[in-house]
C-alpha positions as CSV (number, residue, x, y, z in Angstrom):
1,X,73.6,114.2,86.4
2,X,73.1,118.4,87.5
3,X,71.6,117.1,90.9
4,X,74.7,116.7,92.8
5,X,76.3,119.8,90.4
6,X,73.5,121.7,92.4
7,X,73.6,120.5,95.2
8,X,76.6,120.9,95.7
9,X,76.6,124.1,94.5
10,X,73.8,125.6,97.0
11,X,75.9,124.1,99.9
12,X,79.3,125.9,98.6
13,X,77.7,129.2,97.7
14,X,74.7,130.0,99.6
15,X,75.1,132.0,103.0
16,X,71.5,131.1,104.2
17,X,70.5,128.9,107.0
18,X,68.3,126.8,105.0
19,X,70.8,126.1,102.0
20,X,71.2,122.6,104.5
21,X,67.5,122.1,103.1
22,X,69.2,120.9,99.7
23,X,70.8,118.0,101.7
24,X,66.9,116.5,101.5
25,X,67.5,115.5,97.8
26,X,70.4,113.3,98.1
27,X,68.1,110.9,100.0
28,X,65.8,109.6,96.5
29,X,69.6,110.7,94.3
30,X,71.7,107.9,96.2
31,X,68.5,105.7,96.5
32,X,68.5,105.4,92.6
33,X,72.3,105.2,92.3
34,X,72.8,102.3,93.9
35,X,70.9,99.8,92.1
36,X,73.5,101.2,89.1
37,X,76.5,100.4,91.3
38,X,76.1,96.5,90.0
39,X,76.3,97.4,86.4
40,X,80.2,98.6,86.7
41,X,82.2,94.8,85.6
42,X,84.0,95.3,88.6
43,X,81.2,93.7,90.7
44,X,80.4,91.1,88.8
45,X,81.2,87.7,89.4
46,X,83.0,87.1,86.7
47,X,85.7,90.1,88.0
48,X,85.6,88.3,91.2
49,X,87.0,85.0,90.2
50,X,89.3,86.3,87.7
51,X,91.2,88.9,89.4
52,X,91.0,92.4,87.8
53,X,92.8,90.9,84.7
54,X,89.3,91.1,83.0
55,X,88.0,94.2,84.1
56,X,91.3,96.1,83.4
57,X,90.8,95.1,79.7
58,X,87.4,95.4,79.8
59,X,88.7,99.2,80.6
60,X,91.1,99.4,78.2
61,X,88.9,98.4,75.1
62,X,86.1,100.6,75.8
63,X,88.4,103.5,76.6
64,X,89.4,103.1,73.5
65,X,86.5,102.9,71.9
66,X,85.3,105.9,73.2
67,X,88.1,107.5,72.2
68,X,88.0,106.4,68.7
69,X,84.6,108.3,68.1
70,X,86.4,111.5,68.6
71,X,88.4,111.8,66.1
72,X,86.6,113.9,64.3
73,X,86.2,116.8,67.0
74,X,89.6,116.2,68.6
75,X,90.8,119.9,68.2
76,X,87.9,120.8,70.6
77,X,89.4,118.6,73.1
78,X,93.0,120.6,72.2
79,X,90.9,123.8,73.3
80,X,89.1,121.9,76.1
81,X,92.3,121.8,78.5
82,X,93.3,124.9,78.4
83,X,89.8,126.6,78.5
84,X,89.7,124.6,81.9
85,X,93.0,125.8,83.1
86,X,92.0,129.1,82.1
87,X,88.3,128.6,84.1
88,X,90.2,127.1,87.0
89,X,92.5,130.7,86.9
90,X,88.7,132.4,87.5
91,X,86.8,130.2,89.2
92,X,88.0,127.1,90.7
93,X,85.3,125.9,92.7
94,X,83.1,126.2,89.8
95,X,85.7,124.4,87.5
96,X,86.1,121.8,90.1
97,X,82.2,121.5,90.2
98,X,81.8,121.1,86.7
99,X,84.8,119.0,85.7
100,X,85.3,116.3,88.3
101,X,81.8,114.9,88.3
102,X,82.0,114.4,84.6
103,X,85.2,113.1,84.5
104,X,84.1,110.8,87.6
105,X,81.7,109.5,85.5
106,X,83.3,108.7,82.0
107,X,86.1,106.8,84.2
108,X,83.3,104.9,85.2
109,X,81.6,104.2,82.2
110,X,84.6,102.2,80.9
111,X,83.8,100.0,83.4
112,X,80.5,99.4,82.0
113,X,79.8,95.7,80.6
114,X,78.5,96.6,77.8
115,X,79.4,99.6,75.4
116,X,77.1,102.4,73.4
117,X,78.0,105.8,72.5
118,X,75.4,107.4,74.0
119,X,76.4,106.7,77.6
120,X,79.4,109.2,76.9
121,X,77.1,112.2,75.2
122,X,77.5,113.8,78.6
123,X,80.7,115.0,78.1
124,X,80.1,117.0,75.0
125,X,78.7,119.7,77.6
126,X,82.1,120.5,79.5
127,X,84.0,120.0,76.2
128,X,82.1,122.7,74.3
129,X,81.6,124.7,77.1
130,X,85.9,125.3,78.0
131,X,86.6,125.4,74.7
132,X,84.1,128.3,74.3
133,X,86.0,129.7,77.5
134,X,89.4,129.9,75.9
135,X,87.8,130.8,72.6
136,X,86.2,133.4,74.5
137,X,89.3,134.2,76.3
138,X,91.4,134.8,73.3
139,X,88.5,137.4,71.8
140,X,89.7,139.3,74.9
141,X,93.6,139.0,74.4
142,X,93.7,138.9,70.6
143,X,90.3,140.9,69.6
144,X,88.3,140.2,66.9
145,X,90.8,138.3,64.8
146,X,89.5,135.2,66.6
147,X,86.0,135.8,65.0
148,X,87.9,134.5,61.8
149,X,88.8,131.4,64.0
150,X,85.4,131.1,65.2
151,X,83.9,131.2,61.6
152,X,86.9,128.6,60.9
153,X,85.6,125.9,63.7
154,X,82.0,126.5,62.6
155,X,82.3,126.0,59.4
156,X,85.5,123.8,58.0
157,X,84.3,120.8,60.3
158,X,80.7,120.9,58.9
159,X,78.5,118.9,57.2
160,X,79.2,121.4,53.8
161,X,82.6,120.1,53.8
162,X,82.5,116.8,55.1
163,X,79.2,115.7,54.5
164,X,79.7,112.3,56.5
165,X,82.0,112.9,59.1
166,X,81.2,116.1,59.9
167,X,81.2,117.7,63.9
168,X,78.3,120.6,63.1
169,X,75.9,120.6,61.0
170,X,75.0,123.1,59.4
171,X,73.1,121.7,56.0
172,X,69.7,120.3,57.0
173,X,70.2,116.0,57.2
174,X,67.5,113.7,55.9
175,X,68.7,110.9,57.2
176,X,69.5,109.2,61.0
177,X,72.2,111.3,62.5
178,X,74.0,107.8,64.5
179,X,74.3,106.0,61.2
180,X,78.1,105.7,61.4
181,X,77.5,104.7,65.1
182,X,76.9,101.2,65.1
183,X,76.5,101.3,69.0
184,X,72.5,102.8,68.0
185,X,71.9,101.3,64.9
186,X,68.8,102.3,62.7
187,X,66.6,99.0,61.3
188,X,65.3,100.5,58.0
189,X,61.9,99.0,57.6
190,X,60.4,102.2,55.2
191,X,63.3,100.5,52.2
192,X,61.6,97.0,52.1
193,X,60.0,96.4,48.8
194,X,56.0,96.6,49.2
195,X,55.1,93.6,47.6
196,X,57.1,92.1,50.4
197,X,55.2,94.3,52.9
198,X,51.8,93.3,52.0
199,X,53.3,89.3,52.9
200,X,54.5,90.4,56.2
201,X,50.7,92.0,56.6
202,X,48.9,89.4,55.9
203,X,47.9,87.6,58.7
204,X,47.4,84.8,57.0
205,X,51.4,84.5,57.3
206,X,52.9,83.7,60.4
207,X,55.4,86.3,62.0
208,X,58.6,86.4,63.4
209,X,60.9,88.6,64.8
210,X,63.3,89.0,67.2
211,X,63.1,93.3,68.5
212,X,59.6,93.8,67.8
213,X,59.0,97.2,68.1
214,X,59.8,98.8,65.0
215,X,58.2,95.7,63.6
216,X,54.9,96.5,65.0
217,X,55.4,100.2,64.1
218,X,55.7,99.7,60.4
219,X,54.5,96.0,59.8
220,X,52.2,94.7,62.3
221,X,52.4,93.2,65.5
222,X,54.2,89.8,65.1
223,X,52.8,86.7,65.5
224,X,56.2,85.4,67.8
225,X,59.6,87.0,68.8
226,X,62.9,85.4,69.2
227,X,64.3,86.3,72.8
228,X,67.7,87.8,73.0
229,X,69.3,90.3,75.2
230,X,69.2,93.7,74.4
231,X,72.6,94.8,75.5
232,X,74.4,91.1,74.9
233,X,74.7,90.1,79.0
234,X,72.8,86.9,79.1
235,X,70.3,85.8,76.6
236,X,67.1,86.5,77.4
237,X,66.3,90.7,78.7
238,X,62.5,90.9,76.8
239,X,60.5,87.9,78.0
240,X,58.1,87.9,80.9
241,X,55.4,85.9,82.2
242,X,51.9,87.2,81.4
243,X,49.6,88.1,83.7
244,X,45.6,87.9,83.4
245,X,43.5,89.7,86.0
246,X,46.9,90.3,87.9
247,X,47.9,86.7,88.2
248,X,50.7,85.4,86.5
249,X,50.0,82.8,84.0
250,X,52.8,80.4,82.6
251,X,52.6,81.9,79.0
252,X,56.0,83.7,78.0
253,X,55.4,86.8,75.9
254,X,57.5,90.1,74.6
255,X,57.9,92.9,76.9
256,X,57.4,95.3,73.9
257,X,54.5,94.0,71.6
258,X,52.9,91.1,74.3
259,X,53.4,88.8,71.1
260,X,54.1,84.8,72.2
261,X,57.5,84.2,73.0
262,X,59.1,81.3,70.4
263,X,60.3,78.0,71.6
264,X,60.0,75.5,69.3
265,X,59.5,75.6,65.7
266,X,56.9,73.2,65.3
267,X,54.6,75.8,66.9
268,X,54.6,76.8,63.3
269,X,52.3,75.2,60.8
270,X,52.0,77.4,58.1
271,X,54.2,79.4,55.8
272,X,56.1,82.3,58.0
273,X,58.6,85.1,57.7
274,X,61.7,85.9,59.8
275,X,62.8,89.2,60.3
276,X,66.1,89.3,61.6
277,X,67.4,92.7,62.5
278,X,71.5,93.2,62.7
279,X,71.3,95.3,65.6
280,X,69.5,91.5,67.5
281,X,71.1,89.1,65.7
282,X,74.7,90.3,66.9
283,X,73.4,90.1,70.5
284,X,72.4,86.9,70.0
285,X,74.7,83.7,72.3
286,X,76.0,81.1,69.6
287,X,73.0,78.4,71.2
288,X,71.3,80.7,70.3
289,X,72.8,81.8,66.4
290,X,72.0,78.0,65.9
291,X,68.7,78.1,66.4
292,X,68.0,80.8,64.4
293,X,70.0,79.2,61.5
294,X,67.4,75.9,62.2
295,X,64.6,78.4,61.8
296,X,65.6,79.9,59.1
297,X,67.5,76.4,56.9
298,X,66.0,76.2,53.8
299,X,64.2,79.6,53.8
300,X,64.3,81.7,50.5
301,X,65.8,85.4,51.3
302,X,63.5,87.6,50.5
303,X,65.1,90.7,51.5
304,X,69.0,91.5,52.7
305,X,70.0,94.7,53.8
306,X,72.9,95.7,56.2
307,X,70.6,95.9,58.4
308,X,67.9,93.7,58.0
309,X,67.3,89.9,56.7
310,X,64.0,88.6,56.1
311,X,63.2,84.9,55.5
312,X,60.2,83.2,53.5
313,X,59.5,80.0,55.6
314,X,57.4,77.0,54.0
C-alpha cells in the first residue's frame, strides 16, 4: 500500500536523474496486483450474466457495512474533511498523494465478494492523520484552549467511559480486541470445561473439526476436518491432495493440520467428537449444513458456546 505513495512521491519531488530508477519497482508491484484484479465481483461470472444489478448491491451492502463500524469514531471523520481541506491549502500534491490512493482503494473494497473489517483498517491512517492536521491547525488559530479539546477526544471516547464501545483505549484489555466484530471472530477453546478436554485428548476418541488450527493449538491435531470455505465463495478453500516424495497421491487432507479430509461418516467406527466452530459453520453451503446435521443427529451436546458446539458421537 506505501509503494506507489513512494513511488510516486520520488518521481514528483526528486530533481535527480536517477529518481527514474524508482520506476524499476512497479515491475514486481503490478505483477502482484493483478492476480487481485479477479477478486473485485465485477469480474466474476456471476456479474457478467446478470448485468451490474448484482454487483451494484453487492456495493451498496458492504458500503454500508463498513460504514456501520464507525459509528463509534464518526466525529474523527467530522475533523477528517476539513483537516484535508486544510492539508490541500499547504500541500496539495502531498494531500493528493495521500488521499486518492486510499480512497481508490476503499471504493474498491466494496466491490469485494466477500466482507471483513479488516480489509478497511487502512484508512484509519489518513483519518487520524487530517484530523490531527486540523487539530493541529486550530492549536495555531485558537492556542492552547484546544489542548482541553484534545484531552476531550482522548479521553471521553475511551475505554474508561465506554468500556465496550470505546475508540482509544486507554485501560489495559484482557480480552480479544475484534470481539464485537463478527467479521474476525475469536473461537474460545481455553473456556471448555477440562473434563471435556481430556475426551477430546484422548486419542482413543476420534476427532473432528472443521478450522483446525486452533484445534491443534489447544486440543490436538484432529483425527478429520470438515471442508468448507474460508471466506464463503465455494465450498471447499482447505483441502489439497497429499503429496509423498513430491508426488501427488489421491489422499485429501487439511491445508492447516495435514489431518484426513472427511467424506463419509462410516469412516468412523468408534465413539467421536465434533467441534463445530461459528466462525465455519456459517460459511458452510446448505449441502453442506445437511451433512453436518447427519454427522452430528443423535449426538449429545457436550459443550455450546456462541462460538463453539461440540458433539459426543456414539
Amino acid at each position: 500500500m506505501l509503494a506507489p505513495f513512494l513511488i510516486i512521491h520520488i518521481l514528483f519531488y526528486n530533481t535527480k536523474y536517477n529518481k527514474y530508477f524508482a520506476i524499476i519497482p512497479l515491475i514486481p508491484l503490478i505483477s502482484k496486483f493483478m492476480p487481485a484484479v479477479s477478486l473485485s465481483s465485477f469480474s466474476s461470472g456471476s456479474s457478467v450474466s446478470s448485468g451490474f444489478s448484482e454487483p451494484l448491491e453487492v456495493v451498496t451492502n458492504y458500503a454500508d457495512q463498513y460504514f456501520s463500524f464507525t459509528q463509534n469514531l464518526r466525529y474523527l471523520l467530522i475533523f477528517f474533511i476539513p483537516g484535508v481541506l486544510v492539508s490541500g491549502f499547504k500541500k496539495w500534491k502531498l494531500t493528493i498523494l495521500m488521499i486518492l490512493p486510499s480512497v481508490i482503494m476503499l471504493v474498491g473494497i466494496f466491490s469485494l465478494p466477500t466482507f471483513a473489517l479488516r480489509y478497511a483498517y487502512f484508512m484509519i491512517f489518513p483519518i487520524i492523520i487530517y484530523s490531527s492536521v486540523l487539530i493541529g491547525f486550530l492549536y495555531n488559530k485558537l492556542g492552547k484552549v484546544v489542548i482541553l479539546l484534545i484531552l476531550f477526544l482522548l479521553v471521553f471516547p475511551s475505554n474508561l467511559i465506554y468500556p465496550y464501545t470505546y475508540v482509544n483505549i486507554i485501560k489495559p484489555i484482557n480480552y480479544n480486541h475484534g470481539y464485537s466484530d463478527y467479521s474476525s471472530p475469536e473461537t474460545d477453546y481455553k473456556s471448555v470445561p477440562e473434563n471435556i478436554a481430556i475426551k477430546l485428548r484422548d486419542k482413543d476418541n476420534t476427532l473432528v473439526s472443521l478450522f483446525s488450527s486452533d484445534v491443534e493449538w489447544y486440543i490436538r491435531k484432529p483425527d478429520y476436518v470438515i471442508p468448507f470455505s474460508m471466506n464463503g465463495i465455494g465450498e471447499d478453500q482447505i483441502s489439497f491432495n497429499k503429496t509423498i516424495n513430491g508426488v501427488r497421491t489421491a489422499e485429501m487432507v487439511d491445508s492447516y493440520s495435514g489431518a484426513l479430509i472427511l467424506t463419509s461418516k462410516t469412516e468412523l467406527k468408534k465413539l467421536y467428537y465434533v467441534t463445530a466452530d461459528t466462525f465455519s459453520v456459517s460459511k458452510l453451503k446448505s449441502g453442506q449444513k445437511q451433512r453436518l446435521d447427519k454427522l452430528v443427529e443423535g449426538c449429545e451436546a457436550v459443550y455450546s458456546a456462541d462460538d463453539l458446539n461440540i458433539y459426543e458421537c456414539a
